[in-house]
C-alpha angles and dihedrals in degrees: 000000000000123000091261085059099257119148115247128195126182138138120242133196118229146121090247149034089227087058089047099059076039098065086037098054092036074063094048095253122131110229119229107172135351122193139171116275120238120164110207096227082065119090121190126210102184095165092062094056107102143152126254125215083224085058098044095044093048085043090051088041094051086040092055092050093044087052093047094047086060097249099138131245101270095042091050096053081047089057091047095047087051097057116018102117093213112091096204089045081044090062096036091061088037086063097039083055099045088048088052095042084062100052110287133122123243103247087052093051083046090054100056082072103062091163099057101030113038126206093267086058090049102048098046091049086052097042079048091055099044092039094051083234094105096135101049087039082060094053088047087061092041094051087045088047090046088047093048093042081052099055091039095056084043087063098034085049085052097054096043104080091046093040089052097049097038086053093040085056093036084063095035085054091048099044088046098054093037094046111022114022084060094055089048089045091065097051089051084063104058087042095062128203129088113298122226126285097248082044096058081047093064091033092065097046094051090054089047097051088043099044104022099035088124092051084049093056097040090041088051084047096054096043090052097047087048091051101053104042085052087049088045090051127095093245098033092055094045087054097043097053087043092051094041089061091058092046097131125228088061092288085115089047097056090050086060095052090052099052091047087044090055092036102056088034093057089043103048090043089053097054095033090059090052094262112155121264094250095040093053093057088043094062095032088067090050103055098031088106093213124081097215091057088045092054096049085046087056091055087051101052087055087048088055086050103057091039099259124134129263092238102054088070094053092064097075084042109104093184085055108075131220086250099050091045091056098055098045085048092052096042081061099044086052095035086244095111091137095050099050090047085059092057098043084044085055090045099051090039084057095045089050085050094058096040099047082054086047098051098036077067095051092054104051100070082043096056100048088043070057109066097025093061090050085048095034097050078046101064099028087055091048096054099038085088088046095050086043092056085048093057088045096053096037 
């Protein structure tokens, strides 16, 4: 209210609610209560905010240039927060800059967003900022980023094709046993006789989708929850990676090629940005993605420890290849381990290129046998009984 005692509403825009009773009493007005404002024609999804690779490499690249140029820190995440079009990656720089604007650096304000910056991210912004090299430690994580972004789209390129037609079949099969097998069911009554073996097959599935949908539903839920906390679990994770590299028709192969690709990238990113030798394993096994690859890590950080090689524990590795070993071996011999990780991570990123294509060719004739085989057992099971009527009357 006013000082002659008249109410007052308004809406005011601040960080804070302090900031907020600040601005009102700064206008002579006593302050009796502040909330948050939400319309109720707004709805807020917050869940389906996210940020995209694509955001967060353009934000580190802009943030780079800005630093080079000489604009300080602080400016420079202004700037950012001015101008970065995605609202979640928006908060998450207004914090950073408020923490930096309190005291921290900017490694330690990254790194109280570990969803949105990883550890990678964290430790080659810090070895920028003790080593003076900030801005070309920030286009080393946006060329890691890009590179990542770019595997990434190349797998995801590669399930699209089988994860539309498997689902385009799932809903002809479905459709097919819910609307047709019953009409044909009834005809089959009035026709009599034992029906044939593949029909009884169908026939039972219809009857299962159409009276039991809700058990179907209840039974898939259940698969799926038990197979992801299993997959979510120590043991079970262990089991599934190790499971995923022996996935026949190449797929295994190409999740090889993956995990190498993002091993000897992350590597080679981490000493190449001036990030001690430890740490950089460290933080190597952590972001492998593959447990496999994080366990093997763990038997060459002990190696380093006790002043062993890299390499030597590669050796015993199956998912490392002798190829890989060698040249590890050899970047250590000559001190130019991070160089030669780039080129076996090129050479990896390329091999998982061409197989994705490879095996993108393989699946489409299988995916239409596929679904032809699921139509097609569909139909043939549905007019056995009527050929059979046919026989009988002929």
């Amino acid at each position: 209210m006013d000082l002659t005692g008249a109410k007052a509403t308004g809406e005011v825009d601040a960080d804070t609610k302090q900031a907020v009773a600040d601005q009102l009493k700064a206008r002579g007005l006593i302050v009796l209560d502040i909330s948050d404002k939400h319309s109720s024609k707004e709805i807020n999804l917050g869940f389906l905010k996210r940020i995209k690779p694509t955001d967060l490499t353009i934000m580190v690249r802009q943030l780079s240039t800005m630093v080079s140029s000489g604009m300080t820190i602080l400016r420079a995440l202004y700037v950012l927060e001015a101008q970065t079009e995605n609202e979640l990656l928006t908060e998450v720089i207004t914090s950073v800059r408020k923490d930096v604007e309190a005291g921290l650096a900017l490694s330690d304000a990254l790194e109280r967003h570990p969803k949105v910056f990883s550890p990678l991210f964290v430790a080659m912004t810090r070895a920028g900022e003790t080593g003076g090299v900030l801005e070309s430690s920030m286009m080393r994580v946006a060329d890691q980023l890009e590179k990542e972004d770019s595997l990434r789209r190349q797998v995801k390129s590669a399930m699209t094709y089988p994860i539309v037609v498997l689902t385009f079949a799932g809903g002809i099969l479905i459709a097919l046993v819910t609307f047709l097998v019953p009409v044909f069911v009834g005809v089959f009554k009035q026709f009599g006789g034992d029906l044939p073996f593949i029909t009884k097959i169908t026939v039972a599935m219809s009857a299962a989708v159409t009276g039991y949908w809700w058990a179907c539903i209840a039974v898939t839920s259940l698969i799926v929850w038990a197979f992801r906390k299993w997959k979510n679990s120590y043991k079970g994770r262990g089991q599934w990676d190790a499971f995923r590299l022996r996935i026949p028709m190449k797929i295994g192969d190409i999740v090889q090629k993956i995990s190498l690709a993002r091993w000897s990238r992350t590597l080679s990113a981490l000493m190449a940005a001036g990030v001690p030798l430890m740490q950089a394993l460290d933080i190597t096994a952590q972001t492998a993605g593959n447990r496999v690859v994080e366990d093997v890590m763990e038997s060459v950080i002990d190696s380093v420890k006790q002043g062993g090689t890299i390499a030597e524990p590669l050796k015993a590795a199956p998912v490392f290849p002798g190829m890989v070993v060698q040249m590890v071996a050899v970047g250590e011999e000559t001190g130019a381990l991070d160089a030669m990780l780039s080129k076996i991570a090129d050479f990896y990123e390329d091999q998982v290129d061409a197989a994705v294509k490879s095996l993108t060719s393989i699946l489409e004739p299988l995916m239409l046998v596929a679904v032809g085989g699921m139509v097609g057992f569909i139909v043939i099971s549905m007019y056995l009984p009527l050929f059979k009527v046919y026989d009988s009357i002929r």
